[in-house]
N, C-alpha and C positions, 0 to 999 in steps of 0.2 A: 402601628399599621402592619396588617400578615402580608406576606410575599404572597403569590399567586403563583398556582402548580400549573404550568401549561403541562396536557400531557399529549403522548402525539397521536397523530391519527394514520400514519404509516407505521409500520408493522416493522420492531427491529430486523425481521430474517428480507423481509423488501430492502429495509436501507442495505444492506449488506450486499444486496444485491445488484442497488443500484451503482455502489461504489466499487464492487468489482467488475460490472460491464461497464463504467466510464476508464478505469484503468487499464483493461486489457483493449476496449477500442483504441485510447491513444497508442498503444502496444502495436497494435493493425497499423495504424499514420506514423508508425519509427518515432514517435515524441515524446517516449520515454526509453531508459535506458532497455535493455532485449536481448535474450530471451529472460522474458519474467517466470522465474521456477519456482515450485513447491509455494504457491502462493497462499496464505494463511491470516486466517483472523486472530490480532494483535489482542485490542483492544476495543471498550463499545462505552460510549459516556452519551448524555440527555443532557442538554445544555437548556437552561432555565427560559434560552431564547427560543427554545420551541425549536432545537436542530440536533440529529443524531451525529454524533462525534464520530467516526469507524477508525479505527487504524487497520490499515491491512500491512504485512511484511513476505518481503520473495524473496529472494538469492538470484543474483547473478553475475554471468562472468564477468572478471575484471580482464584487464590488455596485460598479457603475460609481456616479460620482461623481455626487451627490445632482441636481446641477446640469444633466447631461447624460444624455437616454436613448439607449436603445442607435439608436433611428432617427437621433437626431441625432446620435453618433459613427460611423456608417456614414455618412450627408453628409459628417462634416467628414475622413471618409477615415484615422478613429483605426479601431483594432482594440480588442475588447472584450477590458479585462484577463483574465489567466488567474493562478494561484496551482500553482505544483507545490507537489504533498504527497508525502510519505513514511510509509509505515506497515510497520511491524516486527508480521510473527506468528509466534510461539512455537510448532511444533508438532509433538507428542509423537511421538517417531522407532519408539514402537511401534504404536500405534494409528491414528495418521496425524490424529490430533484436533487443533485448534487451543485451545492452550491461553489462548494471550492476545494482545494487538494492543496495540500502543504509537506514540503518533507519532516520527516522528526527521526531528529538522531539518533541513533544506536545509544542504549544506558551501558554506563561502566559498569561491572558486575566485580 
């Protein structure tokens, strides 16, 4: 028995776009972590279910250490931590809808 190619009918530079305006509106409603920087296309997978995979990745600030504010680590000539994230969105290769968002860890290198 052959498998069957769904192929999509949303255009991969739409989905990419759909997943980057669902992230940056949560970004607007404080529901993800802020300010989202240097925001960039990871990764792009076609899942057999007929859904565009996106990974997007951004940087942002981490809570510098209790002990030290950010004026006093610009004196002492530190740079204010940063945290890359990864987020996986799911979305639907007919409608161009985003189904869902998932975090995905940082790879060890």
């Amino acid at each position: 028995m052959s498998e069957v190619m769904i192929t999509p009918e949303v255009e991969l530079t739409k989905a990419v776009a759909a997943a980057k305006d669902f992230l940056l509106g949560l970004e607007k409603q404080n529901l993800v972590a802020s300010p989202i920087k240097n925001l960039v296309l990871e990764e792009v997978n076609w899942t057999n279910a007929g859904n565009w995979l996106i990974t997007l990745g951004y940087r942002t600030p981490t809570p510098l250490d209790e002990t030290m504010t950010a004026a006093g680590a610009a004196l002492a000539g530190l740079r204010t931590p940063r945290s890359e994230v990864f987020k996986v969105f799911t979305v639907d290769g007919r409608s161009g809808e985003v189904l869902g968002m998932r975090i995905r860890e940082p790879r060890a290198d």
